[in-house]
Backbone as CSV, one residue per row, in Angstrom:
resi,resn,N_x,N_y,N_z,CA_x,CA_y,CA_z,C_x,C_y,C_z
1,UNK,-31.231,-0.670,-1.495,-30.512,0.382,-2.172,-30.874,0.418,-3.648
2,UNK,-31.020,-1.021,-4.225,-31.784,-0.647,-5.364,-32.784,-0.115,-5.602
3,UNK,-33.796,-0.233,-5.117,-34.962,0.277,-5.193,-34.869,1.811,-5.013
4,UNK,-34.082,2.099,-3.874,-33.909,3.558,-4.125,-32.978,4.642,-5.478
5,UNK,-32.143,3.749,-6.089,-31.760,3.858,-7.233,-32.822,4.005,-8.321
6,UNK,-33.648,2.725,-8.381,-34.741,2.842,-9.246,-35.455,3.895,-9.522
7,UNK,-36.279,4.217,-7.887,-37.145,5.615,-7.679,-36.021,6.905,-8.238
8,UNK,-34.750,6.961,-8.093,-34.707,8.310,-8.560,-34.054,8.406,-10.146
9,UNK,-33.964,7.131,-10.335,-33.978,7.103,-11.852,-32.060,7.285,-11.952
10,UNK,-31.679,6.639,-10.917,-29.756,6.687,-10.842,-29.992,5.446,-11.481
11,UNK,-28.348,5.218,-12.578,-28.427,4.239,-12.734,-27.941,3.042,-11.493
12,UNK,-27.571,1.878,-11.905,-27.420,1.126,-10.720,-25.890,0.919,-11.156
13,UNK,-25.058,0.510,-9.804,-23.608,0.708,-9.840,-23.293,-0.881,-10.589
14,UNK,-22.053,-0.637,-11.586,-21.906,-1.993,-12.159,-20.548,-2.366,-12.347
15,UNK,-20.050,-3.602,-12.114,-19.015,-3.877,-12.435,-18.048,-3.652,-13.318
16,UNK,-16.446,-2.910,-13.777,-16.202,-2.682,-14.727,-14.375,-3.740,-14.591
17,UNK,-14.510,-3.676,-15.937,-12.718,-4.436,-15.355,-11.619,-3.568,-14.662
18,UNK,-11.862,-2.362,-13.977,-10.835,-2.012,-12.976,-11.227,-2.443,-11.669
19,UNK,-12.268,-3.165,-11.886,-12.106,-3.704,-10.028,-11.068,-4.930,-10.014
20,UNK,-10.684,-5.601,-11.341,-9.281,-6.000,-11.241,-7.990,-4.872,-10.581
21,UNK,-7.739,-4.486,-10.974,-7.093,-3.392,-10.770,-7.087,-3.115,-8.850
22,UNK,-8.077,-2.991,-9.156,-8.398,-2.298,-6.903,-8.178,-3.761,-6.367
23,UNK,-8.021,-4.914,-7.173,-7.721,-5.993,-6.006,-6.693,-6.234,-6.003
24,UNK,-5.985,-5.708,-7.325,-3.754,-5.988,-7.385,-3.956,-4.872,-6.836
25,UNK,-4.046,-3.388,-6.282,-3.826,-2.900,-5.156,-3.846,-3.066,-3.788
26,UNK,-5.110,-3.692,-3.782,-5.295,-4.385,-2.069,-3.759,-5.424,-2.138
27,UNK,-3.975,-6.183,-3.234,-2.641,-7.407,-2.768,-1.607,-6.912,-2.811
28,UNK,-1.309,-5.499,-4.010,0.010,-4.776,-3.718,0.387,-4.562,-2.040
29,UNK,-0.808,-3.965,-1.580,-0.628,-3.291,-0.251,0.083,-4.392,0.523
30,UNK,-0.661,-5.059,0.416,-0.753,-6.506,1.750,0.295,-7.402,1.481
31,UNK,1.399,-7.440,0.410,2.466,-8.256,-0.072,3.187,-7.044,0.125
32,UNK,3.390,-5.848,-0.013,4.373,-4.820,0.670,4.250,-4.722,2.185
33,UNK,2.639,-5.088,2.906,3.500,-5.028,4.661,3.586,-6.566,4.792
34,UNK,3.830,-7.111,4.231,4.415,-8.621,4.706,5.898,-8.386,4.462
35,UNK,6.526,-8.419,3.591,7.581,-7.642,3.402,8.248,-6.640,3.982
36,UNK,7.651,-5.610,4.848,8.246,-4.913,5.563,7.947,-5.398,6.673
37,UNK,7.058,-6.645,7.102,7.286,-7.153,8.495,8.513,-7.684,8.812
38,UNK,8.583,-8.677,7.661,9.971,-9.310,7.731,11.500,-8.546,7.624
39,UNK,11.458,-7.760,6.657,12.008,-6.638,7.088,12.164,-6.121,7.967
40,UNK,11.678,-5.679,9.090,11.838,-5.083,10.531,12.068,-6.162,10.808
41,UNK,11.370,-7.433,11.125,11.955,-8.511,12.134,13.281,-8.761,12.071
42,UNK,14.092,-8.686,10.599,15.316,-9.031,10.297,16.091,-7.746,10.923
43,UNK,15.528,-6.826,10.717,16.363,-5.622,11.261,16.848,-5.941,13.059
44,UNK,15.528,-5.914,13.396,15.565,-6.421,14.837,16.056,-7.347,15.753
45,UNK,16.258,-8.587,15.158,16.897,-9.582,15.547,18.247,-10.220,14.737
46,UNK,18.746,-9.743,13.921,20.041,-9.531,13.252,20.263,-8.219,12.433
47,UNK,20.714,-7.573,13.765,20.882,-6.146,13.202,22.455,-5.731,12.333
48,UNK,23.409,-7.062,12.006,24.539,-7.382,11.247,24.143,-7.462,9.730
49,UNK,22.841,-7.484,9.260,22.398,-7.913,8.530,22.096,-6.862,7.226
50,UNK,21.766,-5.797,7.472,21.738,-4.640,7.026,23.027,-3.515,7.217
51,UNK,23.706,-3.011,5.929,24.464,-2.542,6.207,24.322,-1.272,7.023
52,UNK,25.277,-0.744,7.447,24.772,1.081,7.934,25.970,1.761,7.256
53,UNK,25.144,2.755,7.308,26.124,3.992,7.380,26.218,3.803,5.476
54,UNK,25.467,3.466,4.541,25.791,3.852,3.181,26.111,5.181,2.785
55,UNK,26.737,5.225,2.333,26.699,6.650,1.994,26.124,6.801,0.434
56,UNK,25.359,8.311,0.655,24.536,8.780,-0.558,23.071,8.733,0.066
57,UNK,22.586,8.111,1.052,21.380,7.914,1.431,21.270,9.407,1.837
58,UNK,19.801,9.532,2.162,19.505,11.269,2.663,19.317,10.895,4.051
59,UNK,18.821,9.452,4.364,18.653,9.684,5.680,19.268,8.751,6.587
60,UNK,19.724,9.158,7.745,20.371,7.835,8.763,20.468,7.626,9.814
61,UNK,19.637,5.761,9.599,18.285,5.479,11.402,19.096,4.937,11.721
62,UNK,18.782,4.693,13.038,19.440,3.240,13.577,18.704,2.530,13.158
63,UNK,19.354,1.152,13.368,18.498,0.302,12.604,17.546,-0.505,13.278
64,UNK,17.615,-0.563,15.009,16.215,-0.570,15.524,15.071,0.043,15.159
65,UNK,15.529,1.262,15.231,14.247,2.153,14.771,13.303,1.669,13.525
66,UNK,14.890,2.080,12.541,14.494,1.463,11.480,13.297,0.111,11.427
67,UNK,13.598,-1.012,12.019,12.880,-1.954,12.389,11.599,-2.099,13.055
68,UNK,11.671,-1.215,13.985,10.428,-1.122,15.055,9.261,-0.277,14.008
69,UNK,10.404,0.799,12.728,8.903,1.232,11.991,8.244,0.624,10.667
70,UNK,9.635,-0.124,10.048,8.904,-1.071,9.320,7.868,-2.497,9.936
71,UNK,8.106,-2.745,10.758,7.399,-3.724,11.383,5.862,-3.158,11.508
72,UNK,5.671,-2.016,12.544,4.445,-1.551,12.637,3.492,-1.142,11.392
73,UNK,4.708,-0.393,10.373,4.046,0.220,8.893,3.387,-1.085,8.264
74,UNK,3.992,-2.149,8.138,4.345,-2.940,7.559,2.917,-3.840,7.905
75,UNK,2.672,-4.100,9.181,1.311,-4.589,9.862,0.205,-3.876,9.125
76,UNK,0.165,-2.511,9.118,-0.592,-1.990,9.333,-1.096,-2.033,7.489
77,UNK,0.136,-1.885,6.866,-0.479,-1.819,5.694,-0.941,-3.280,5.030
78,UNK,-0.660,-4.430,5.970,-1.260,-5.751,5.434,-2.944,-5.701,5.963
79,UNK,-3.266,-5.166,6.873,-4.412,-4.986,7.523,-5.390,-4.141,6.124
80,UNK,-4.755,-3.017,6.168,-5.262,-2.102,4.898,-5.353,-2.514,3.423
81,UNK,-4.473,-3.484,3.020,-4.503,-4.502,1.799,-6.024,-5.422,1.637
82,UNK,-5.924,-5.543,2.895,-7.298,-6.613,2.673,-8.408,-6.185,2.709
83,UNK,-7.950,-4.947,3.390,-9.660,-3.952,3.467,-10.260,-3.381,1.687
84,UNK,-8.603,-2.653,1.625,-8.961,-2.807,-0.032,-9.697,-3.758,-0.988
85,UNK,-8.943,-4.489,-0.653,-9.552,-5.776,-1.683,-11.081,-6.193,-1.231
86,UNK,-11.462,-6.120,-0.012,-12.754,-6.942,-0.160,-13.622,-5.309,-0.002
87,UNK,-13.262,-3.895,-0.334,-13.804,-3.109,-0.881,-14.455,-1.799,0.645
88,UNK,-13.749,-2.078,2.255,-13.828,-1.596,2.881,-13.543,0.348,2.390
89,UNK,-14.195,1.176,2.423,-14.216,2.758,2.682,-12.871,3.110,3.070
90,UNK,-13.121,2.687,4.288,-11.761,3.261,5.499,-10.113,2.421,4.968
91,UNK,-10.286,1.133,4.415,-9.287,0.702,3.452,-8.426,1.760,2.471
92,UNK,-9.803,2.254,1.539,-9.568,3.162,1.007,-8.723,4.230,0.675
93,UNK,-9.094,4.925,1.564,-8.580,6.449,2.290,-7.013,6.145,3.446
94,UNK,-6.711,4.882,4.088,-6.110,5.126,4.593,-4.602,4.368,3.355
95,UNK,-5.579,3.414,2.595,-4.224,2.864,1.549,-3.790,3.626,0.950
96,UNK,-4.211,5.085,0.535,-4.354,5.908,-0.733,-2.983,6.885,0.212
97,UNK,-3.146,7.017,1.804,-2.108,8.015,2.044,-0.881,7.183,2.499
98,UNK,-1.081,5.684,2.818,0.396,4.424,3.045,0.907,4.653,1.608
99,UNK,0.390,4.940,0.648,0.572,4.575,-1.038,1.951,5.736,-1.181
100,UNK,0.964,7.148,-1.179,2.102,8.199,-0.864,2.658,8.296,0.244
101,UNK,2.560,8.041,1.019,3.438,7.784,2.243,4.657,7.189,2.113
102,UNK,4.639,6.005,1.373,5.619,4.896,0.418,6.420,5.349,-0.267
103,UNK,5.992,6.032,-1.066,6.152,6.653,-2.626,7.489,7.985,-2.005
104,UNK,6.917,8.591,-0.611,7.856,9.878,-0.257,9.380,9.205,0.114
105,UNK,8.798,7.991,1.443,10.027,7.391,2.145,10.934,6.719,1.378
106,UNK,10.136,6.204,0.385,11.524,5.741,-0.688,12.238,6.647,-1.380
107,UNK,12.259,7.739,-1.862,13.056,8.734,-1.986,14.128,8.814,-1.645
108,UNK,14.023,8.655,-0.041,14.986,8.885,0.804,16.144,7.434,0.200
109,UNK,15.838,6.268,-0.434,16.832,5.380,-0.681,16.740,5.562,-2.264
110,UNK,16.746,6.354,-3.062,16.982,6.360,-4.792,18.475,6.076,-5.052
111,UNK,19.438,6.635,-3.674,20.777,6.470,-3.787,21.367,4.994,-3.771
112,UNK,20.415,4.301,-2.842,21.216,3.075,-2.249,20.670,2.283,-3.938
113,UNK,19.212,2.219,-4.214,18.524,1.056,-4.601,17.776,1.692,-5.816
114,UNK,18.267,2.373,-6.871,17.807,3.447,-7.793,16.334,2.824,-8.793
115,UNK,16.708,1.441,-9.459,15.979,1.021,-9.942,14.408,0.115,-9.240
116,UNK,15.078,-0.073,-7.909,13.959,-0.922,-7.416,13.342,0.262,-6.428
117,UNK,13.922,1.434,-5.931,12.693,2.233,-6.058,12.284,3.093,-7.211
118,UNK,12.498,2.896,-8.208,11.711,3.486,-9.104,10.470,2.627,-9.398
119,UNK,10.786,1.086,-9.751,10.158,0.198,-9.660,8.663,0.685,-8.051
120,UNK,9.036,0.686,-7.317,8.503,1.035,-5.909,7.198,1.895,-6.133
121,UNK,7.811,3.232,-6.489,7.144,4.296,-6.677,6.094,4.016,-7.954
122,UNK,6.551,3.223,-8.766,5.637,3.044,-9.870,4.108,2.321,-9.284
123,UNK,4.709,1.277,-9.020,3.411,0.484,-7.897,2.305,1.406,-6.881
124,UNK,3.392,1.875,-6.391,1.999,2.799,-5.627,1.549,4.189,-5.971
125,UNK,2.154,4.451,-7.471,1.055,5.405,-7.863,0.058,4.784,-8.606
126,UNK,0.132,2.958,-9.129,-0.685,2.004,-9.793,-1.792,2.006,-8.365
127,UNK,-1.454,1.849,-7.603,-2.436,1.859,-6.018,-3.173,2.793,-6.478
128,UNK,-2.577,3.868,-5.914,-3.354,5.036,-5.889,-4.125,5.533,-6.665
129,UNK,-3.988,5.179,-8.246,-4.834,5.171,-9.143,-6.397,4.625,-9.186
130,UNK,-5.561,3.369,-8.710,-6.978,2.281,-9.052,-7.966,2.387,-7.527
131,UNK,-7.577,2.843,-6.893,-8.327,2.875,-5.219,-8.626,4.360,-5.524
132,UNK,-8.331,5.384,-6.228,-9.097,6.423,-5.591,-10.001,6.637,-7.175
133,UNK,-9.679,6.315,-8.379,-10.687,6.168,-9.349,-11.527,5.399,-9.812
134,UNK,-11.064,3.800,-9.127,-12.196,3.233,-8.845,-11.870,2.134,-7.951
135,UNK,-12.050,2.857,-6.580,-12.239,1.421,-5.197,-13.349,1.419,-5.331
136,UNK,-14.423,2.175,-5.560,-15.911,2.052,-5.401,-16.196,0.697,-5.718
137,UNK,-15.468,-0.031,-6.639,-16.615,-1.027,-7.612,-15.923,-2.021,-6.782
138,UNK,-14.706,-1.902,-5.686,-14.615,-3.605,-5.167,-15.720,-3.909,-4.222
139,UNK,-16.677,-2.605,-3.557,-17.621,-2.801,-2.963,-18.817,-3.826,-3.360
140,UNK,-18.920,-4.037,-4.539,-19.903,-4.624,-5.633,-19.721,-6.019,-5.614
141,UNK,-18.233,-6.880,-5.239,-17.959,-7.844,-5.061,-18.861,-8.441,-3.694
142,UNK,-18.669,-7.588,-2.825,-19.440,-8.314,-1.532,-21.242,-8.716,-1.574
143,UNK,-21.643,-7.672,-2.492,-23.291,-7.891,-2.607,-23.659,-9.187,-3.918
């Protein structure tokens, strides 16, 4: 690939200090579905544990549900954390829509938990930043 860089006179891709950045996103990702694993598991197997029925929330699961989708989200975005970080494409693109994906569903709790999703939402527009303006350069780590 260099060489073909060379011939057309591109420069060659180089490390900059936001590939710091794209790897506290990958670990953001991957320390938020560990967290929502456990989260669902707790939902699931002590469902006393979580209150219901708050009021002010916009929305209201059971709390299986609740559980069965943090668990899966929650997998899925530890899988996608690591892809980030060691600079996978498909990491990429799919962390960038878990990021806003995140960013929407917490909404739905600003009532219960005001400051720690604001806190929330801040993080994964820090994701989304650093993975879609520059995930390119965690690729650079592997070569």
């Amino acid at each position: 690939m260099a060489q073909a860089q060379e011939a057309s006179g591109a420069e060659p891709a180089r490390l900059t200090g936001w590939v710091g950045w794209v790897l506290f996103a990958g670990i953001v990702l991957f320390t938020a579905g560990c967290f929502n694993v456990i989260e669902g598991l707790v939902a699931l197997f002590n469902r006393d544990y979580y209150v219901v029925g708050t009021s002010g929330l916009v929305v209201q699961a059971d709390i299986a549900v609740w559980g069965w989708t943090l668990l899966i989200l929650g997998a899925i975005q530890a899988v996608v954390g690591y892809g980030v970080a060691v600079g996978q494409t498909w990491a990429r693109m799919v962390g960038v829509v878990l990021a806003a994906l995140n960013a929407v569903v917490n909404l739905a709790f600003i009532a219960a938990y005001p400051i720690w999703i604001i806190l929330t939402i801040t993080l994964d527009v820090i994701v989304i930043y650093a993975i879609t303006v520059h995930g390119r350069e965690a690729r650079l780590l592997k070569g």
